[in-house]
C-alpha positions in Angstrom: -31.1 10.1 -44.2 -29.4 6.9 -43.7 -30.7 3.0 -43.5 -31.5 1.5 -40.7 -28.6 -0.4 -39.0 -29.3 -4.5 -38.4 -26.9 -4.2 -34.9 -27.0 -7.7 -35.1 -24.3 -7.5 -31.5 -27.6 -6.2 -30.0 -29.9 -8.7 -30.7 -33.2 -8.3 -28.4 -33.2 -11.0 -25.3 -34.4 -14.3 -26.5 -32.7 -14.5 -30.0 -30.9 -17.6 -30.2 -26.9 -17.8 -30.7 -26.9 -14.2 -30.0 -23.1 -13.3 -29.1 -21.7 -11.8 -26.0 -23.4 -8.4 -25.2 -21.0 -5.3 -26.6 -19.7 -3.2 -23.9 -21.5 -0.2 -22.5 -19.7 2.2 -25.0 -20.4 0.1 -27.9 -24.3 -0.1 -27.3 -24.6 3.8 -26.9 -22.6 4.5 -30.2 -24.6 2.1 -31.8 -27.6 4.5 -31.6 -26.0 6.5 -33.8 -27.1 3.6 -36.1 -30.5 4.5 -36.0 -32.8 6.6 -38.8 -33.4 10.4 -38.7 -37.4 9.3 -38.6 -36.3 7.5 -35.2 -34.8 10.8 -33.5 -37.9 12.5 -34.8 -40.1 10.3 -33.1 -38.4 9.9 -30.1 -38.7 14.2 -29.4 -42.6 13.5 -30.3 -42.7 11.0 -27.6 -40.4 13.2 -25.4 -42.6 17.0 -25.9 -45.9 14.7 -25.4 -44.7 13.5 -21.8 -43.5 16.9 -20.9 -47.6 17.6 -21.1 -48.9 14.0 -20.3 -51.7 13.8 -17.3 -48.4 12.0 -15.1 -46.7 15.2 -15.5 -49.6 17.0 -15.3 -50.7 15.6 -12.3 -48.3 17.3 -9.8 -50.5 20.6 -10.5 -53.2 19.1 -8.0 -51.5 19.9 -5.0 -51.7 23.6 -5.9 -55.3 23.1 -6.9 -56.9 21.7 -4.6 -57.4 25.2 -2.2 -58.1 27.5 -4.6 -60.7 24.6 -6.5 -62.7 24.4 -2.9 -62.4 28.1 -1.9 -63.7 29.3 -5.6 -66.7 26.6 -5.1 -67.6 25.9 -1.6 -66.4 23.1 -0.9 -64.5 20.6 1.6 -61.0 19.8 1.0 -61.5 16.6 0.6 -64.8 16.6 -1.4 -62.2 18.4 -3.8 -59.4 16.1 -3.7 -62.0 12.8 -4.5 -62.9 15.1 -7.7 -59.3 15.5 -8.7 -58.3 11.9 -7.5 -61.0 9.9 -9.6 -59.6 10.5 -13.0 -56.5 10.0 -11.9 -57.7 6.4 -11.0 -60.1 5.7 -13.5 -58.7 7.3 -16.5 -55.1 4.2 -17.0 -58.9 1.9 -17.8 -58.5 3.6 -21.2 -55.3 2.0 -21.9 -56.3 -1.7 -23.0 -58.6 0.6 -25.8 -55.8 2.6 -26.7 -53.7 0.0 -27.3 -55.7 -1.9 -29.4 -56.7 1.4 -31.7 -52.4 1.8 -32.0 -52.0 -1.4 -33.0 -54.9 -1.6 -35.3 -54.7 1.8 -36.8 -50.8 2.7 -36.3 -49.3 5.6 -33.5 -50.0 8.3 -35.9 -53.7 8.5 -36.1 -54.5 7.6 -32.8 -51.6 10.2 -31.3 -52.9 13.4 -33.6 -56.7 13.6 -33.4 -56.4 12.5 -29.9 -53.8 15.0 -28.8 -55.9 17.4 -30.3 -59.0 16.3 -28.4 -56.8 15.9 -25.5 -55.5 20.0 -25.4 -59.5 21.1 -26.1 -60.7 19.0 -22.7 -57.9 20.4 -20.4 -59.0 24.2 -21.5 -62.2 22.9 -21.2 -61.9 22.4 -17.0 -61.8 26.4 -17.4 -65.7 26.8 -18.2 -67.0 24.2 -15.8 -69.3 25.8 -12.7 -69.8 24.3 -9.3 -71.2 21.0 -10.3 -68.8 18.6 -8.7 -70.4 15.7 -11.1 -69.9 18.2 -14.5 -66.9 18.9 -13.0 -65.3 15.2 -12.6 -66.1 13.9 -16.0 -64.6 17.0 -17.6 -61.3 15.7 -16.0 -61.9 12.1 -16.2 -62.8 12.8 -20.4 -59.2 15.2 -20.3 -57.3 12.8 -18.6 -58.6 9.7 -20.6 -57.7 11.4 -23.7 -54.1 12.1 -22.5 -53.5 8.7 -21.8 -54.8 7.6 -24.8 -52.8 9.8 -27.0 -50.0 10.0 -25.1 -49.4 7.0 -22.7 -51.0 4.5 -25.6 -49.0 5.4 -28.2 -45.3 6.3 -26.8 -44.2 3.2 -26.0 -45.5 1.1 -28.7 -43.3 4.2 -30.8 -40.1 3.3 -28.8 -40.5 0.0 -28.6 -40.2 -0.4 -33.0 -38.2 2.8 -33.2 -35.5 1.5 -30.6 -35.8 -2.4 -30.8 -32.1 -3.0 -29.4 -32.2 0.2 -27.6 -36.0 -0.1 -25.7 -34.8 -0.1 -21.5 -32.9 2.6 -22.5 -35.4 4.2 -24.5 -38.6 3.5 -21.8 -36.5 5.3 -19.0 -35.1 8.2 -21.0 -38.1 9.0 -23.1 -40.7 7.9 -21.0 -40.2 8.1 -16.9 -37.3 10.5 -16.8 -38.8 12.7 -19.1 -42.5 12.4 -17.1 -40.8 12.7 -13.7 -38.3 15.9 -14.6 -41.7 17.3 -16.7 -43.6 16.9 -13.0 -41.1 18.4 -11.3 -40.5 21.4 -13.6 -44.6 22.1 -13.6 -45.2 21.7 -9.9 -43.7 25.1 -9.2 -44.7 26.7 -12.7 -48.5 25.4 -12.0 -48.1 27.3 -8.0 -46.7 30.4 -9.7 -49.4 30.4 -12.5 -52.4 29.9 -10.4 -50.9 32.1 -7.6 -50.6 35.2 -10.3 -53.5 34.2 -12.7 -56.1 31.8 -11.4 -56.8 28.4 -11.7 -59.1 28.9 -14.8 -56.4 30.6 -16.1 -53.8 27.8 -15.5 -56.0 25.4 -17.3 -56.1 27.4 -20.4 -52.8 27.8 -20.5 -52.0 23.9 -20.0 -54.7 23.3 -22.8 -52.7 25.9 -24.9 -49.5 24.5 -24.7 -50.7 21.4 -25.5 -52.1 22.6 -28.7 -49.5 25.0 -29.2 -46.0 22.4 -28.4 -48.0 18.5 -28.4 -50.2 18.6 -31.1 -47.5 19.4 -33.9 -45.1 17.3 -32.6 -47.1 14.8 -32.8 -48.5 15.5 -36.3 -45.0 16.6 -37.7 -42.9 13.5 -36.0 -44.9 10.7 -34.9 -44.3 8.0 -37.3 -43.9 4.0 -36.7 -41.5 2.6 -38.6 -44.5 0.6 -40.7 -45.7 4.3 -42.0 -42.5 6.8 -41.7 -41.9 8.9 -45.7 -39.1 7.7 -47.1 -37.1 10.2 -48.2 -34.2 9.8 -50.9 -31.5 7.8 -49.7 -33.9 6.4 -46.8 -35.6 3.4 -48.5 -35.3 0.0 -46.9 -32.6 -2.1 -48.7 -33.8 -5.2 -50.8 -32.4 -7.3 -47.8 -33.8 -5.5 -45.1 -37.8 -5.3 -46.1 -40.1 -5.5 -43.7 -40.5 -4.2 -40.2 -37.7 -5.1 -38.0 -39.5 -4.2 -35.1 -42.5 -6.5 -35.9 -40.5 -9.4 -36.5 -37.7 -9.3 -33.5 -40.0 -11.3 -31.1 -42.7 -13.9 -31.8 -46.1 -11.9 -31.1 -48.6 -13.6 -29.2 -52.7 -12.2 -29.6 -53.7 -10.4 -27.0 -55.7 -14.0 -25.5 -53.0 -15.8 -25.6 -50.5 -13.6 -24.0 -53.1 -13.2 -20.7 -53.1 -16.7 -20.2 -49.4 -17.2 -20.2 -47.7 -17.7 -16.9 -44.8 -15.1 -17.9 -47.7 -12.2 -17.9 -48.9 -13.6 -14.5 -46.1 -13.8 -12.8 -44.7 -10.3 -14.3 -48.0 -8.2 -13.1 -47.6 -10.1 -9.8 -44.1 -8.7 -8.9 -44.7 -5.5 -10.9 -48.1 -4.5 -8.7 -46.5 -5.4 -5.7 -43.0 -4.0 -5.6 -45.3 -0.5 -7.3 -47.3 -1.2 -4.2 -45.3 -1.6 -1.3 -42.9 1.4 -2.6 -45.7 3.6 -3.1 -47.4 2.3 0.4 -44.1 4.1 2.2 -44.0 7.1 -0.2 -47.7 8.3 0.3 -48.0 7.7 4.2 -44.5 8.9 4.4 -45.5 11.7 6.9 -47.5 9.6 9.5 -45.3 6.7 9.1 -42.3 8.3 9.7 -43.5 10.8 12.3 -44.1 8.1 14.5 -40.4 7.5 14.5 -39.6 11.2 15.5 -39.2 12.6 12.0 -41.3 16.0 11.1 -42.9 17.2 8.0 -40.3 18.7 6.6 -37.5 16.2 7.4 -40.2 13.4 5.3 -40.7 16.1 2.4 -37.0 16.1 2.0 -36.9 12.2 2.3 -39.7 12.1 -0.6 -37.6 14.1 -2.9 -34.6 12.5 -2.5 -37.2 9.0 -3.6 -38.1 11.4 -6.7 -34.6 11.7 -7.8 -33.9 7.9 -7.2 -36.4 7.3 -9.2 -35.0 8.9 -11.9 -31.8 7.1 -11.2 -33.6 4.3 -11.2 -35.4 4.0 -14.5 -32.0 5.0 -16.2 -30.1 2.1 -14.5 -33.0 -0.4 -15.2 -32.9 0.7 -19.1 -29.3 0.1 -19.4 -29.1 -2.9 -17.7 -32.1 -4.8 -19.5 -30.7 -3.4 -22.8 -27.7 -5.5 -21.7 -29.2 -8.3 -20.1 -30.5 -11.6 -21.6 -32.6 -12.8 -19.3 -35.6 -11.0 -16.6 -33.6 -11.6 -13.4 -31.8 -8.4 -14.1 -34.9 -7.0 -12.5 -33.7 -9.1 -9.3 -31.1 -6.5 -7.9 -34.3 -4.0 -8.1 -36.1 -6.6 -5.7 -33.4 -6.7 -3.7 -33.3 -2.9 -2.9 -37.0 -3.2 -2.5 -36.1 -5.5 0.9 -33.3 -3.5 1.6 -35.7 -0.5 2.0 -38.5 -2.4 4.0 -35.9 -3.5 6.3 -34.2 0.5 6.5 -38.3 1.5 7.5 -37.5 -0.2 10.9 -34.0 1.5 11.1 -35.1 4.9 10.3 -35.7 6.5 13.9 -34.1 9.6 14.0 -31.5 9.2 11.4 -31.6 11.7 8.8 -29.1 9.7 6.7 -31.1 6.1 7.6 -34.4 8.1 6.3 -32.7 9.3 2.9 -31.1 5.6 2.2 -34.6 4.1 2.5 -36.4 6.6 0.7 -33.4 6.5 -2.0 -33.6 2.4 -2.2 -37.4 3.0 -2.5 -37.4 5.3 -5.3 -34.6 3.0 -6.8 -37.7 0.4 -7.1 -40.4 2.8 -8.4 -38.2 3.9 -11.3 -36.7 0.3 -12.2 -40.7 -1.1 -12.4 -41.6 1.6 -14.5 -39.3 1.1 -17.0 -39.1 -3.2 -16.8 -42.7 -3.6 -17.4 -43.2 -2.5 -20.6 -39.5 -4.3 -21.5 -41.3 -7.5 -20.5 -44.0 -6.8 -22.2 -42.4 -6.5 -25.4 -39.6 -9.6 -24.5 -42.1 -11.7 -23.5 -44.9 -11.3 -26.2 -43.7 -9.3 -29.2 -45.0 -6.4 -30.9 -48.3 -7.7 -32.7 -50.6 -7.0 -29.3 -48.1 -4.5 -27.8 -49.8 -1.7 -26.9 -52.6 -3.6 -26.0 -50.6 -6.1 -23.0 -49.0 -2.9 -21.8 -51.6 -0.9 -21.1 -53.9 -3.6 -19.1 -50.5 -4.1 -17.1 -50.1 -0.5 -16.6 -53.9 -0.2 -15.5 -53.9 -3.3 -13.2 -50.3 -1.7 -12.0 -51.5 1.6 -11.3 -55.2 0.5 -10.1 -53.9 -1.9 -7.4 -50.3 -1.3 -6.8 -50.6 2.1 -6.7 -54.3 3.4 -5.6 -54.9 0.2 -3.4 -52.1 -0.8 -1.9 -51.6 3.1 0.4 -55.2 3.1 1.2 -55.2 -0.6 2.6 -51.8 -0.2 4.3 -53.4 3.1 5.8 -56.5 1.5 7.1 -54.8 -1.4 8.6 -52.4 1.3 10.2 -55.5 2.9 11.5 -57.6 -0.2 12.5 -54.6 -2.2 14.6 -52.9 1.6 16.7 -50.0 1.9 14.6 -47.6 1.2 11.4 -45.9 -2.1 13.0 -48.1 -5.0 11.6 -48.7 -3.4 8.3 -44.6 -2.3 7.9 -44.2 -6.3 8.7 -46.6 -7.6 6.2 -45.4 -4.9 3.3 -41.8 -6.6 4.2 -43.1 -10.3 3.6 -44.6 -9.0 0.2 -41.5 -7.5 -0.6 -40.0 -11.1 0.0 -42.2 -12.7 -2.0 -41.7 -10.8 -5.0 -37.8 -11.3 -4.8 -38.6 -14.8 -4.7 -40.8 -14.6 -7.4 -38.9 -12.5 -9.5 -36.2 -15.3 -9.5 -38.8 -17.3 -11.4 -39.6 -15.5 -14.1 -39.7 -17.0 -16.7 -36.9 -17.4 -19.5 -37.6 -15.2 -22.9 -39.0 -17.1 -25.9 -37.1 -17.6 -28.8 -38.6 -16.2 -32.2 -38.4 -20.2 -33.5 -40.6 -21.4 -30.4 -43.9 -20.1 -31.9 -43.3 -19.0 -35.7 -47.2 -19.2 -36.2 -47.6 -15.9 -34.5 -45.5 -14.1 -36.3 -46.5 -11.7 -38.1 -45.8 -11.9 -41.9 -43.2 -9.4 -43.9 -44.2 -7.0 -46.4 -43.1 -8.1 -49.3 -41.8 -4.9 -50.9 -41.2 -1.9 -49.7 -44.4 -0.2 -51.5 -46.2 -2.1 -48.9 -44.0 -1.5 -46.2 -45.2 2.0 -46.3 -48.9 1.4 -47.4 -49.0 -0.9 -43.7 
């Protein structure tokens, strides 16, 4: 297997006398400059999302009848059972990240996956104890994300350091949206033909079965990858690259800073206005004369923008020196508020809002963790991500509907909320155009952390 390549034309944002970005064909060929241990990773990371509880979670909808019908029970008494874990389980993430970056990917990712694949078969034994029934999903979800969402991006992020928008969209969201679309109808055939006890078995299976040695076969950091003949790290290249690209702030520090602020500010917003259309699609839209299936069109076509979305965002950062590359994002974002009020009747005015939407969902997907690894370096990585991604998902995206839809409900229609979802959408634009510039390694050299100093170390870290 080859060295690693320095790509020193693709020097991470904040690097100081970095030259002029290469073009668009340049960057992609130089992944070819990346180590066989990288690739290997990266289809770890890529067979875990296929299985990860986002995927996964597009199996509810089929669920949810045959769940209350088995057991008794209302459909909505059902769908707060499902729903909790859902919301609950990202709290794991600011635990996980701190076990990754203490212990490495690699032994968080295996026992957990493990763990993770015998509580999903495990939803298959549970009776009609709603309570029994809710902690056996809130225990299988928090184990997926902690296996899973905890450790893949801290793996792309020093796998990938020139390459990580790029990496976050393809690896990560594409791969978790395309999985979630695949599953929805496989998860409605499966519990159509074989039962919802059965489905979970299955699920369960495959994770053992596909996720489990994946992880254990593939998932290596750079810090802990074998080094095969013709593999080592040249005299002149020790170390972790990785680690040593940014300056890496403790996990303290980095909450305090007003680049973190400001970034889960616009992030939770722009999630929560997008996701505030998306999930009261159908009522909001019907009262402009659209029906159910007209909206369930409109909310696929978001789907694939999404898509779209995180791809553009991961090439553009990649190539982008500064955060207001996110600003074109924000932009749709208002764009799309301001198509809500033109959609009445329009099937083309309905897809072009939903499309700009879904443009924003994908982008803040993949920009947050870029941020997060721009902004404060690898040394508390996982750990800033995933209180982002909690706080994002908590409040931007299990808030944010339900407060839109009560205000919706309380004042006799979509009107005032639609206009106050727009002025949010305005501040984050403006906001976005303020965030702040990307350190230089130089600007804080005591938080570095410090090189191995031979390569017998490298691989002991």
């Amino acid at each position: 297997m080859s060295a690693p390549q320095s790509h020193p034309e693709f020097a991470p944002p904040g690097r100081p006398g970095v030259p002029a970005t290469a073009s668009l064909r340049e960057s992609l060929s130089a992944l070819r400059g990346y180590p066989t241990p990288a690739w290997k990773a990266a289809i770890a990371c890529v067979l875990a999302m296929v299985l990860s509880p986002p995927a996964l979670v597009t199996a509810v909808t089929f669920l949810i009848d045959p769940v209350a019908e088995d057991f008794g029970w209302s459909h909505s008494e059902t769908l707060s059972v499902f729903n909790i874990p859902t919301v609950a389980a990202p709290f794991v993430l600011p635990l996980a990240g701190r076990l990754v970056d203490r212990w490495g990917a690699r032994a968080v990712a295996v026992p957990g996956t493990a763990l993770y694949a015998l509580a999903t078969a495990a939803v298959a034994l549970v009776g009609a104890n709603g309570v029994v029934l809710t902690a056996v999903l809130l225990v299988s979800t928090a184990l997926g994300y902690t296996s899973i969402l905890g450790v893949v991006y801290k793996v792309v992020s020093e796998w990938f350091p020139h390459h990580r928008g790029l990496g976050y969209s393809l690896l990560i969201g594409a791969t978790s949206s395309l999985a979630g679309a695949a599953l929805s109808p496989l998860s409605q055939l499966s519990i159509e033909h074989f039962g919802w006890r059965t489905t979970y078995l299955l699920l369960g299976g495959c994770i053992l079965l596909i996720v489990f040695p994946a992880q254990y076969l593939l998932m290596y950091e750079p810090a802990s990858a074998p080094l095969a003949r013709g593999n080592a790290v040249p005299p002149k290249a020790k170390g972790r690259p990785a680690h040593t690209e940014l300056p890496g702030l403790p996990l303290g520090r980095a909450l305090r800073t007003r680049a973190w602020w400001y970034m889960v500010l616009v992030l939770t917003v722009a999630a929560g206005v997008a996701m505030s259309v998306r999930l009261n699609a159908v009522s909001l839209f019907g009262e402009h004369g659209y029906s159910a299936t007209e909206v369930s069109l409109s909310v696929s076509v978001m789907l694939v923008a999404s898509v779209a979305g995180q791809i553009v965002a991961g090439v553009v950062l990649d190539r982008s020196h500064t955060p207001r590359a996110f600003v074109p994002f924000m932009v749709c974002l208002v764009l799309g508020m301001v198509m809500v009020f033109a959609a009445t009747g329009s099937m083309w005015a309905l897809f072009l809002t939903m499309a700009l939407l879904g443009v924003v969902t994908g982008a803040e997907s993949t920009t947050g963790p870029y941020l997060v690894g721009c902004y404060f370096g690898m040394r508390a990585f996982a750990q800033i991500q995933g209180i982002t991604l909690g706080i994002v998902s908590l409040v931007g995206i299990g808030l944010f509907p339900v407060l839109a839809q009560g205000a919706a409900e309380s004042t006799g229609g979509y009107t005032t909320t639609l206009i106050a979802l727009t002025a949010g959408s305005l501040i984050v634009l403006v906001l976005s155009l303020f965030l702040p510039r990307y350190p230089s390694p130089d600007q804080s050299p005591d938080t570095r952390e410090p090189e191995p100093s031979s390569v017998d170390e490298r691989i002991g870290n």
